[in-house]
N, C-alpha and C positions, 0 to 999 in steps of 0.2 A: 504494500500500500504506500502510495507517495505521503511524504511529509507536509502538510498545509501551515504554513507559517503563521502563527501568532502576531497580532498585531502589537500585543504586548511585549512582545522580545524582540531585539537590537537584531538588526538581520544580518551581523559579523559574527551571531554566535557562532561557537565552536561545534554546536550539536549538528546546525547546517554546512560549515565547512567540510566536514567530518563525513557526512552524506554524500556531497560530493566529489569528495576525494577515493568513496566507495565504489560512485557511480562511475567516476575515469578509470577508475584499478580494472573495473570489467570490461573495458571496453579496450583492448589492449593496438586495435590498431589507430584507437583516435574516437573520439567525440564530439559534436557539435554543442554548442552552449543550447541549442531549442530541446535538442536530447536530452541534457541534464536537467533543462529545464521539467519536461515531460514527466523525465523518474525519479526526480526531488520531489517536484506543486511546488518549487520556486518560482517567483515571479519573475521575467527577463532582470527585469533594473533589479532586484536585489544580487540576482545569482550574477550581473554583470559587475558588483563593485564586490563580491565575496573572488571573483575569479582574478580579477587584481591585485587584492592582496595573496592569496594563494600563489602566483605567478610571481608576484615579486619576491614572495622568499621561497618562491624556486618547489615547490608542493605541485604545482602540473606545467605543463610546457605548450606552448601553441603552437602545431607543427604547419608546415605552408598550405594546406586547405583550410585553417583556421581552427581544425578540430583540436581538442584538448589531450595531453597522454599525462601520464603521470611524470614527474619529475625528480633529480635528485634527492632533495629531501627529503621526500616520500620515501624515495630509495634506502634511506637512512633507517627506516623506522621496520626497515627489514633485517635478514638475517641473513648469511651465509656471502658467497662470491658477490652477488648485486650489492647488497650493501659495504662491502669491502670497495669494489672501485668505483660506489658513489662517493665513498667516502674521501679517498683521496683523491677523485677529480676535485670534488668540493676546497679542500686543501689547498690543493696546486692551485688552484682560483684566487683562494686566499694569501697565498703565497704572492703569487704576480702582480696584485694588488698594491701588499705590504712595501715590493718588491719598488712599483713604480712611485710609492707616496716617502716612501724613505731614500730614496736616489742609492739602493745597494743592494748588491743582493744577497738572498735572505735564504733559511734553512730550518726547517722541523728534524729535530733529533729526538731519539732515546736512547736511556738504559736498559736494554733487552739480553735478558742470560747472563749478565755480567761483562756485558760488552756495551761500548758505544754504537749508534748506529746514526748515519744520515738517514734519514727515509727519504725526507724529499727536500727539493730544493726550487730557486728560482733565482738565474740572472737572466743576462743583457749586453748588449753593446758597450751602454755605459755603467753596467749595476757588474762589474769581472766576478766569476766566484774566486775563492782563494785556490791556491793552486798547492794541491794535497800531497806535499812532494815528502813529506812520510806521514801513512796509516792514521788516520784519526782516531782508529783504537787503540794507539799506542802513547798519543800524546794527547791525552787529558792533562797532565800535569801543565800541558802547554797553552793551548787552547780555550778558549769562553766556552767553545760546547762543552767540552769535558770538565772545566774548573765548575760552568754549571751545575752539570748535572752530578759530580764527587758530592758538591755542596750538600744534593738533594739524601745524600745516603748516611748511614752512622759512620762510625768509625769503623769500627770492622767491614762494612761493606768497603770503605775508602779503601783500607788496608789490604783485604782482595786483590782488590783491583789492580792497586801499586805492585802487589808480588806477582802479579801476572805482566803488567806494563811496567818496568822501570823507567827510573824518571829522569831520563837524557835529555843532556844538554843541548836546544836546539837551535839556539840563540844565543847573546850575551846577556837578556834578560831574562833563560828561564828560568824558574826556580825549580833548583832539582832536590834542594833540601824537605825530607816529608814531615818533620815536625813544623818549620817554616810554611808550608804549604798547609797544611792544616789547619794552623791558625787564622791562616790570612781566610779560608773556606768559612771557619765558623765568624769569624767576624765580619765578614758578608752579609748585607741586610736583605732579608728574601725581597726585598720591594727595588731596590739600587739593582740596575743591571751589573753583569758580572763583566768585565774589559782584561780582552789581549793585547797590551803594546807593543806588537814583533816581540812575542813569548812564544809564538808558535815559526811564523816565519818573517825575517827581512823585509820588511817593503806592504805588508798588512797590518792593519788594526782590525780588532770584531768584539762586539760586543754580544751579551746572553742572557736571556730573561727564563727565569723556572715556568714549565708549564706542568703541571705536578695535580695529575687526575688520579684522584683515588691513592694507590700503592706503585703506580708508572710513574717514574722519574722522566722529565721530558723537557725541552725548552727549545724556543725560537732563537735566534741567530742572525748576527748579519756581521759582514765586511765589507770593509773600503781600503781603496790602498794608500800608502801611508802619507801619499800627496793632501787628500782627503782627509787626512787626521781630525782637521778640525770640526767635521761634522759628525764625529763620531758621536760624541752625547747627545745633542739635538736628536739624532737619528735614533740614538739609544733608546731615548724619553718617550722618543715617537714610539717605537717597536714596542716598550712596555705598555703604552697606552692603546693599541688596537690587539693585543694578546688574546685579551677574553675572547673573541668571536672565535679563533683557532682552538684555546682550550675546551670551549663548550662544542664544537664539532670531535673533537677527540674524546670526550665523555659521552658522549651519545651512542 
């Protein structure tokens, strides 16, 4: 039976959205808004300002005959492979974004198994990534991703870590001393981004913010090279302040 809308209730509820986001799921090669309209009892003008917002955050998609599919997000609120590479399309989206409003390019990592990992990244012409001229699993001690993400662990996890990565000298400013390095971790404020000054390599700076969902250690990233130095905290402050949208798609 279709749903007849209440004149008493706001026509952005969520019980209607919700409907139909049902009624595009079934319709898997496309739907017309008169269809939805048909198998809701939406009226045109309400289900035309509910598809709007649906659409702008990415819940159905309008494909070239106009009909509606389901979208990313939606994708999200699934399980298994689909929602796995909604998920990091979504990211990479996010990334190229951050990518072009901060002038660098930029980087999603974790702590996974006791290891570093890039997942994804995002440069440019003008955004260079850094050039990984040794193993980023091996030079946390060097590195904003890895001094990050150490921050995010105890002690014992750090300590792991270091007897698997030893802490070579890769620069003349890195710190290879692990009592040194520790301290400088814990007196880290989770909210101040974490900064490389050519601690990893000659001729880069990068900065690292915790993105830390649940029990996953994880943080965002970015580099310039060392011409650029002086945009590094502007760019910083910037990277901290659009984080949540990334973390809340990594919780989901």
């Amino acid at each position: 039976m279709a749903l007849k809308p209440e004149p008493t209730i706001p026509f952005h509820s969520v019980q209607y959205a919700l409907r139909i986001l049902e009624t595009v799921s079934h319709h898997d090669s496309g739907v017309t808004d008169t269809r939805i309209a048909q198998e809701t009892g939406l009226p045109l003008g309400h289900l035309t300002s509910l598809l709007l917002t649906l659409r702008r955050e990415g819940y159905v998609e309008q494909i070239t005959d106009g009909a509606y599919v389901i979208g990313a997000s939606l994708l999200l609120l699934g399980t298994g492979e689909a929602r796995r590479q909604a998920l990091e399309t979504r990211l990479q989206q996010m990334l190229v974004q951050l990518r072009d409003s901060v002038g660098a390019a930029v980087y999603l990592s974790r702590y996974v198994d006791g290891e570093i990992r890039v997942t994804q990244y995002a440069d440019g012409p003008h955004a260079p990534a850094v050039n990984e001229w040794v193993d980023f699993r091996s030079s946390a001690h060097a590195s904003a991703v890895g001094k990050c993400l150490l921050a995010q662990l105890d002690q014992d996890g750090r300590r792991d870590h270091l007897s698997r990565h030893r802490t070579a000298r890769l620069t003349s400013r890195t710190i290879t001393n692990e009592k040194v390095l520790f301290s400088k971790l814990d007196s880290q404020p989770a909210t101040v981004p974490v900064l490389d000054l050519q601690e990893y390599a000659v001729g880069t700076v990068c900065a690292a913010v915790p993105l830390t969902a649940g029990a996953s250690a994880g943080c965002l990233a970015l580099s310039l090279p060392v011409e650029d130095a002086h945009r590094l905290r502007a760019a910083a402050d910037a990277l901290n302040r659009r984080a949540a949208p990334v973390l809340l798609s990594m919780a989901l």
